[in-house]
C-alpha positions, 0 to 999 in steps of 0.5 A, a space after each residue: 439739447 434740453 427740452 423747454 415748454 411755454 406754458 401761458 396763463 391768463 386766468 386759464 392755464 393752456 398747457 404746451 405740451 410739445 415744448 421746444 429744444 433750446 440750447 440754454 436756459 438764456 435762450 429759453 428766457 429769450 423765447 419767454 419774453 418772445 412768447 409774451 410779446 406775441 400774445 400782448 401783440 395777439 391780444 392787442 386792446 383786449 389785454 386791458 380786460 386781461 389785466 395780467 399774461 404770465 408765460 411760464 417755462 418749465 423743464 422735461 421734469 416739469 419743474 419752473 425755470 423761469 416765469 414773466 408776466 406783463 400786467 395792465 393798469 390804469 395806476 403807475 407803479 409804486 415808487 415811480 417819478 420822472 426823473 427831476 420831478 420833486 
């Protein structure tokens, strides 16, 4: 099975070096967004000082796979209405 490692970044970047073996890259996106909550979880309030959290997967040959970031705002993202809004 390959070998994914879940690096975060939040400002600093904390290195995994021991990674995980899973069976596929869909599995390995699974565990990243799992990742992500967990730390949002950790984090709690805090997040809001944070501003971003980035959880980025890369293979045994060091090379991304796939990344997921949750961002904090006070501002609604662009483009976005309620539906029915005029």
């Amino acid at each position: 099975m390959p070998r994914y490692f879940f690096h975060t970044q939040n400002g600093d970047c904390v290195r995994d070096e021991q990674g995980e073996e899973l069976k596929n890259m869909d599995a390995a996106r699974e565990e990243a967004v799992a990742v992500l909550g967990e730390i949002l979880r950790y984090r709690g309030a805090s997040f809001w000082t944070t501003g971003a959290f980035s959880v980025i997967v890369t293979d045994a040959e060091g090379q991304t796979v796939v990344s997921v970031t949750a961002a904090a705002s006070d501002q609604a993202p662009e483009g976005w209405t309620l539906a029915g809004e005029v």
